[in-house]
LOMI-838661 format. One line per 10 residues: number of its first residue (from 0); for each residue x, y, z of N, C-alpha, C. Coordinates in nm, 2 decimals, padded with zeros to 4 digits. Last residue first. Layout:
<nodes>
NUM> X:Y:Z:X:Y:Z:X:Y:Z  ...;
</nodes>
This chain:
<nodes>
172> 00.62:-01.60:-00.55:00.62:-01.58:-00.43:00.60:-01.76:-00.39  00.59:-01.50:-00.82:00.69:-01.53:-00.76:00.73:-01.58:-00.64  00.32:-01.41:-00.82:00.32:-01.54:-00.86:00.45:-01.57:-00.84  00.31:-01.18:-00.67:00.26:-01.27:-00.60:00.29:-01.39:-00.66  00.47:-01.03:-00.89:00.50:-01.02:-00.78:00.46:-01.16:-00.69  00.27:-01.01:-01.08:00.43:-01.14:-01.15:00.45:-01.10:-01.02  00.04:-00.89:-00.98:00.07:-01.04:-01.01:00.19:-01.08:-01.06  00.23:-00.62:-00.94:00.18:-00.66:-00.86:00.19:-00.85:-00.90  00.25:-00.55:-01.22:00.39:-00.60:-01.16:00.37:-00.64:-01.02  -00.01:-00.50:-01.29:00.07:-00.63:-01.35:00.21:-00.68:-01.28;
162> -00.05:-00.29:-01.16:-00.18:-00.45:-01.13:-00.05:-00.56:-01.18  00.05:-00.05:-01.00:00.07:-00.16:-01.15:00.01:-00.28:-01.09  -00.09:00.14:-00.76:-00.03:-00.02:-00.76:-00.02:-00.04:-00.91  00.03:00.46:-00.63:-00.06:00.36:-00.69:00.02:00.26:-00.74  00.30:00.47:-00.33:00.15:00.50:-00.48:00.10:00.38:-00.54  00.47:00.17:-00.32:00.45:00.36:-00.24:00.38:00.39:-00.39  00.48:-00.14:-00.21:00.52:-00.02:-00.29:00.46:00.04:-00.28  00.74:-00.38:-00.10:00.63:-00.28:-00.07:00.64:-00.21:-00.22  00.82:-00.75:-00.09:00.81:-00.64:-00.17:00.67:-00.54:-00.10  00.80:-00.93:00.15:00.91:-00.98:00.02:00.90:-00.84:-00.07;
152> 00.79:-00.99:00.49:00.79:-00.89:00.36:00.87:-00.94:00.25  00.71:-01.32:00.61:00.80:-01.26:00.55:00.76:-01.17:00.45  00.50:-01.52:00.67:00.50:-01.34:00.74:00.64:-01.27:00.72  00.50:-01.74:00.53:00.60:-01.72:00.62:00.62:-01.63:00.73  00.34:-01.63:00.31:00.28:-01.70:00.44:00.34:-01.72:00.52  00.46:-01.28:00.26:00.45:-01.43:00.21:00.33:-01.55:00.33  00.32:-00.97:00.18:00.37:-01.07:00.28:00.35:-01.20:00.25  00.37:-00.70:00.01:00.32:-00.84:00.00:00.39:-00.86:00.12  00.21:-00.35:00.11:00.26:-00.44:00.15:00.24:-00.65:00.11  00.15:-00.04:-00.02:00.09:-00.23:00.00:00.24:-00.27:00.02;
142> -00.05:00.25:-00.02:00.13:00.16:00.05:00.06:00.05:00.05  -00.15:00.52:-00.16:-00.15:00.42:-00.10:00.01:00.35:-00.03  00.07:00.73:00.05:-00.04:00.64:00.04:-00.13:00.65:-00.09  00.36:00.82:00.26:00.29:00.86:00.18:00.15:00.71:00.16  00.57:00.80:00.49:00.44:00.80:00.50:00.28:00.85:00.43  00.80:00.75:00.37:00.76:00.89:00.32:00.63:00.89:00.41  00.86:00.52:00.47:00.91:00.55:00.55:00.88:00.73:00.53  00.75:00.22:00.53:00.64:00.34:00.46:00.74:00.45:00.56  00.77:-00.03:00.63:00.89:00.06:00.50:00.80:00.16:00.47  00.67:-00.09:00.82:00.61:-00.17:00.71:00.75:-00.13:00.57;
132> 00.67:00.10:01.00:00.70:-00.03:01.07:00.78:-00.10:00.94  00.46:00.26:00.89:00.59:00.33:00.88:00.71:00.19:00.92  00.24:00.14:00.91:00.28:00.13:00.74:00.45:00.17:00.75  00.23:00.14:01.20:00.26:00.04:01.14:00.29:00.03:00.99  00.15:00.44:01.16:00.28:00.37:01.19:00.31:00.24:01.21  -00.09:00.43:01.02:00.03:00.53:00.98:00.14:00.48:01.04  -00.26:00.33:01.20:-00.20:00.25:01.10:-00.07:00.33:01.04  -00.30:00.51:01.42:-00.21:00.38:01.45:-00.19:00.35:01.32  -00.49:00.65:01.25:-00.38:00.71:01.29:-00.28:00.61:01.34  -00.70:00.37:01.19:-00.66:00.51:01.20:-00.57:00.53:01.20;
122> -00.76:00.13:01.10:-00.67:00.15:01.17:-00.61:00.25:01.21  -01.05:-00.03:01.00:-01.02:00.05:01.05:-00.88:00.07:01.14  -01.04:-00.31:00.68:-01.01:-00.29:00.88:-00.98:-00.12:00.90  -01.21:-00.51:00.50:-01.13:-00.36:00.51:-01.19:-00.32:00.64  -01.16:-00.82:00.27:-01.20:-00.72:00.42:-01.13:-00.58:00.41  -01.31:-00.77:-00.04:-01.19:-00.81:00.05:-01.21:-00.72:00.15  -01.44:-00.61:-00.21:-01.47:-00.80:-00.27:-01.33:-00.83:-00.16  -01.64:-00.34:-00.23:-01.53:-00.38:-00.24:-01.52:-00.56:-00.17  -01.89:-00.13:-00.29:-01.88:-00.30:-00.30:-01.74:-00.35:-00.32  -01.95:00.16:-00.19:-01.84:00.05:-00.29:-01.89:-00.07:-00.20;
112> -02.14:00.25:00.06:-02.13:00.28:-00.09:-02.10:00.23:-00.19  -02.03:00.05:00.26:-02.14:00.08:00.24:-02.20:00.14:00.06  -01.77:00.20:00.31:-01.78:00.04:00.24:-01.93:00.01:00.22  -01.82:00.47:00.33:-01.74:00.42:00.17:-01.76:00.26:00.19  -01.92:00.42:00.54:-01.98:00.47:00.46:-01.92:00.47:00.36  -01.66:00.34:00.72:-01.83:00.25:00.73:-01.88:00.31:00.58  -01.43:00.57:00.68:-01.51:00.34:00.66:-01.59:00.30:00.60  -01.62:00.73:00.84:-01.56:00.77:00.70:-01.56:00.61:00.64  -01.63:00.62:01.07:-01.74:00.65:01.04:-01.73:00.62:00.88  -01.33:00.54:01.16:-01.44:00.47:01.15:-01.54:00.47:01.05;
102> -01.12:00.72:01.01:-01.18:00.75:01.08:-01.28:00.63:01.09  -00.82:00.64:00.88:-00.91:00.70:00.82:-01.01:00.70:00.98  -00.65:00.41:00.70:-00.61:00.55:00.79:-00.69:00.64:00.74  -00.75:00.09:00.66:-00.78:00.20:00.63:-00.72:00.33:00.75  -00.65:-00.19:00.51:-00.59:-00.14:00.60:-00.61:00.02:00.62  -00.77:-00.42:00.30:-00.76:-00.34:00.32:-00.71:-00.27:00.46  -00.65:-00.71:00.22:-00.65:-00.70:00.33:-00.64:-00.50:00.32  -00.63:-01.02:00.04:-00.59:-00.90:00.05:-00.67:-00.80:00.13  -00.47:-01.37:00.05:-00.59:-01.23:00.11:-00.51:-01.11:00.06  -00.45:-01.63:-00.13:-00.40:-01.53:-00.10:-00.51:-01.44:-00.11;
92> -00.54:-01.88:-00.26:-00.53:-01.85:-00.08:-00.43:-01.77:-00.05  -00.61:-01.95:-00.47:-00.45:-01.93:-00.41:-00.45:-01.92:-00.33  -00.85:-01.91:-00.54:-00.76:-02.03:-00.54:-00.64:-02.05:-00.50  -00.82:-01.61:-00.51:-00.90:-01.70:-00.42:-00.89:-01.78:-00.45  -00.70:-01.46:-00.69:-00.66:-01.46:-00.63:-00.70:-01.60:-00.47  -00.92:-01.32:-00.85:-00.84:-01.38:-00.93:-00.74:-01.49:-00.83  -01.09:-01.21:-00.67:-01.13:-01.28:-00.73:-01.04:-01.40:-00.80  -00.83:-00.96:-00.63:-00.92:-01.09:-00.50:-00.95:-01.19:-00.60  -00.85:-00.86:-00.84:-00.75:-00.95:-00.81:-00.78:-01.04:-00.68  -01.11:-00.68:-00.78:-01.06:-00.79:-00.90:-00.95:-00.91:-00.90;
82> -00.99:-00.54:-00.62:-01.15:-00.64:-00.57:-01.12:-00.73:-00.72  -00.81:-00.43:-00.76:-00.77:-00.49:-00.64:-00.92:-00.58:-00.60  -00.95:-00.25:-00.88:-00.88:-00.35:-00.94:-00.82:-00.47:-00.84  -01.10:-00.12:-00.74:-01.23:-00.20:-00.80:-01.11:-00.30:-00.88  -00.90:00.04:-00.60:-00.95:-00.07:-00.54:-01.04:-00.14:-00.61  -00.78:00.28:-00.72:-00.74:00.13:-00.77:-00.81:00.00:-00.71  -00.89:00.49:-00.64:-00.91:00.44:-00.79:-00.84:00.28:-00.82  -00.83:00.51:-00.37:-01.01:00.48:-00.41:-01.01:00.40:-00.54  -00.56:00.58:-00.39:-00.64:00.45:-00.31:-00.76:00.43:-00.36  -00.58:00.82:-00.50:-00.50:00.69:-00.59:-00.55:00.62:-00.50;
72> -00.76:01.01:-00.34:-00.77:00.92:-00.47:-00.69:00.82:-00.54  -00.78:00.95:-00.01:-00.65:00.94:-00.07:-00.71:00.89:-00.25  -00.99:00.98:00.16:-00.99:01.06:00.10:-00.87:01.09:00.02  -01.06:00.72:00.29:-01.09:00.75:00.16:-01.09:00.93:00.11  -00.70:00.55:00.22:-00.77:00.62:00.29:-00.86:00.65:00.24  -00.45:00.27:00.27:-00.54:00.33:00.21:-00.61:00.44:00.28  -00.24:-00.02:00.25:-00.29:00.13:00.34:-00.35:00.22:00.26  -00.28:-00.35:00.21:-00.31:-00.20:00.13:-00.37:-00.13:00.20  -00.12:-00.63:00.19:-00.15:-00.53:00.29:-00.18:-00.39:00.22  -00.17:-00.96:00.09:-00.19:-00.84:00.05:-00.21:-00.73:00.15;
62> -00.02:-01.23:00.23:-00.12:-01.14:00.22:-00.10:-01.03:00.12  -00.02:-01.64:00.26:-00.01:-01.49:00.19:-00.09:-01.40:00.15  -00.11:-01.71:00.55:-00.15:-01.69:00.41:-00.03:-01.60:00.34  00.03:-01.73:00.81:-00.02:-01.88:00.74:-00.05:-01.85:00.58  -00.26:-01.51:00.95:-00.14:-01.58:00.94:-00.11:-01.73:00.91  -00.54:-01.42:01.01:-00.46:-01.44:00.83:-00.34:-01.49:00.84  -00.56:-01.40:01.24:-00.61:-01.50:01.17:-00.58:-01.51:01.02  -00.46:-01.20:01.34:-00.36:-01.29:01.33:-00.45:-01.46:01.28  -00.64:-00.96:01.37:-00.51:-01.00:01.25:-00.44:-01.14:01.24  -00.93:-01.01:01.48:-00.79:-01.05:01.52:-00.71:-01.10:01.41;
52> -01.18:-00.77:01.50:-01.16:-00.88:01.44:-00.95:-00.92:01.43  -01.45:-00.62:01.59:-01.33:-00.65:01.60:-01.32:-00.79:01.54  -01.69:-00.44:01.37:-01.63:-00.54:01.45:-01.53:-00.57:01.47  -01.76:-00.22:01.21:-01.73:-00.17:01.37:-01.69:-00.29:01.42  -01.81:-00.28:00.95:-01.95:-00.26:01.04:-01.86:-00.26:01.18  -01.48:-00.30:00.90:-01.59:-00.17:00.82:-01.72:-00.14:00.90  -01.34:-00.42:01.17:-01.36:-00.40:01.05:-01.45:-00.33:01.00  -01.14:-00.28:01.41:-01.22:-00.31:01.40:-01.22:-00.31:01.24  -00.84:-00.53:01.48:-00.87:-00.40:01.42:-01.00:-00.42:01.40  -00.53:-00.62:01.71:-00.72:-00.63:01.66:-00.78:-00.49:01.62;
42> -00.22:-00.78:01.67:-00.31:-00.66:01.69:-00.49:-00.73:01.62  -00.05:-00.94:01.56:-00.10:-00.91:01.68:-00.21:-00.79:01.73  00.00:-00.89:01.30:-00.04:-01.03:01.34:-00.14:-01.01:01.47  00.14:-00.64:01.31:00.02:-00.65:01.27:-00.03:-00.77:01.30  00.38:-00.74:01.48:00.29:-00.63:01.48:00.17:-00.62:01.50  00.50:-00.92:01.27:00.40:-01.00:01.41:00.41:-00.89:01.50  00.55:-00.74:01.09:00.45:-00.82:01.05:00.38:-00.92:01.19  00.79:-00.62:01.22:00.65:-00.53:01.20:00.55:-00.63:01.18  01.03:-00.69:01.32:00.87:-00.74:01.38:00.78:-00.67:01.37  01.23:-00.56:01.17:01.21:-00.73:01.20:01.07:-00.80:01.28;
32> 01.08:-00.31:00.97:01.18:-00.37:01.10:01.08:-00.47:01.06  01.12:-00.29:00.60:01.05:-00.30:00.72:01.08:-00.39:00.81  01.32:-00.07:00.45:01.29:-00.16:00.43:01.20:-00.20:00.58  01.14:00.18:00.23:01.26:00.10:00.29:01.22:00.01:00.36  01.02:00.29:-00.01:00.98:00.29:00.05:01.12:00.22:00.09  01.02:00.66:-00.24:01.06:00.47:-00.18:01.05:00.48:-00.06  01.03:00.94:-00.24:00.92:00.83:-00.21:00.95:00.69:-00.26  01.34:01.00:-00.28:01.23:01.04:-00.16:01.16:00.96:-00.08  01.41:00.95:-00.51:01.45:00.84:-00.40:01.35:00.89:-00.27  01.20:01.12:-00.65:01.16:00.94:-00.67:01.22:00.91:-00.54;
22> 01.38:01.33:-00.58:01.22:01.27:-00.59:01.21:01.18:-00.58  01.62:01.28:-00.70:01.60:01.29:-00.57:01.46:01.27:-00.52  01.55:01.25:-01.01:01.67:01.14:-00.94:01.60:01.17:-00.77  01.48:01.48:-01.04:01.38:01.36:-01.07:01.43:01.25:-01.01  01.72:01.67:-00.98:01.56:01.70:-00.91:01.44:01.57:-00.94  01.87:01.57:-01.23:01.91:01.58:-01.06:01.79:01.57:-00.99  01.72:01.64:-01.42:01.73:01.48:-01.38:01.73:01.48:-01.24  01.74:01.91:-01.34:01.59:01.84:-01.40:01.61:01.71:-01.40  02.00:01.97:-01.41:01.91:02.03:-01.27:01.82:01.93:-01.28  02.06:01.87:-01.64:02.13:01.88:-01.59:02.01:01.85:-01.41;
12> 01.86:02.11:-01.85:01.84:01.96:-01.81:01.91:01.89:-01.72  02.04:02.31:-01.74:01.86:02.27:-01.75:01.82:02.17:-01.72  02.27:02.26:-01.86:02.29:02.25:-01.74:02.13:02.26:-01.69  02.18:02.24:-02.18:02.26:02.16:-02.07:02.22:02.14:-01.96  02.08:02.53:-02.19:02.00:02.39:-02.19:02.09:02.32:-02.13  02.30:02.64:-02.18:02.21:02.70:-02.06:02.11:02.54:-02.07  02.42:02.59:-02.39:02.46:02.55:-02.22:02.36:02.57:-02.15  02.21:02.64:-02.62:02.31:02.49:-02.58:02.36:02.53:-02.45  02.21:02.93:-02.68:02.12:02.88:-02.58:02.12:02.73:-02.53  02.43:03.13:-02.80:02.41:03.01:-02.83:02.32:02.99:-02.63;
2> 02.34:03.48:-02.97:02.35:03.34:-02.84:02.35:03.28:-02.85  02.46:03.68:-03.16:02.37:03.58:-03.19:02.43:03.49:-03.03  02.37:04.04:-03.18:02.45:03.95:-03.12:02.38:03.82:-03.10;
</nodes>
């Protein structure tokens, strides 16, 4: 008896978009309340050697906001690109602005180890919800956030960063 194995594939495949369709909508990110950015503005985060230091002296710029952690590897792997785009990025007077959910200590000693080329602020467990403020609504990570100099969100994104859709991002801006 010969089977035809064409439906069963169908409906296979069928399942398998459906299930890729719902994923992805999962992890998007939405969109971020009306005062998450003078939130962050407001607030004081210690930076990597433990010092306080007041968000709201980047206001005025356009930022780069990257929630990160160091035991999140898509965060670790993209930051020697991101210390790149700093570089790239410093005629423009646009910051980017590590944002770490993570422990102090943990911090201190990955910024210690990496030579990363842009501040990186301890925000522990508070930061998780300002990311969530931010459209981080999977609470997944990394998460960046652009912010214009306006302190208007213009685009988030959830996982690792495309460097390139990143800069046609900022150069739109």
């Amino acid at each position: 008896m010969k089977r035809s194995y064409l439906p069963m594939l169908a409906v296979a495949l069928v399942f398998c978009a459906a299930g890729a369709w719902f994923g992805a909508r999962q992890f998007q990110s939405g969109p971020a309340t009306p005062s998450a950015v003078d939130q962050f503005y407001s607030r004081t985060l210690p930076d990597a050697a433990g010092a306080p230091a007041e968000m709201k002296q980047w206001k005025g710029r356009p930022l780069v906001l990257n929630f990160w952690a160091t035991w999140c590897a898509p965060c670790v792997e993209e930051m020697p690109e991101l210390t790149a785009l700093q570089k790239e990025l410093q005629p423009k007077n646009v910051q980017i602005l590590g944002i770490g959910i993570d422990n102090p200590a943990n911090i201190s000693a990955f910024a210690d180890k990496y030579k990363i080329g842009y501040p990186l602020y301890v925000a522990g467990m508070e930061g998780s919800e300002l990311s969530r403020q931010l459209g981080n609504q999977a609470g997944g990570l990394p998460f960046t956030v652009l912010v214009d100099a306006s302190g208007n969100v213009k685009k988030t994104y959830l996982g690792r960063l495309k460097m390139e859709e990143l800069r046609r991002d900022i150069a739109a801006m």
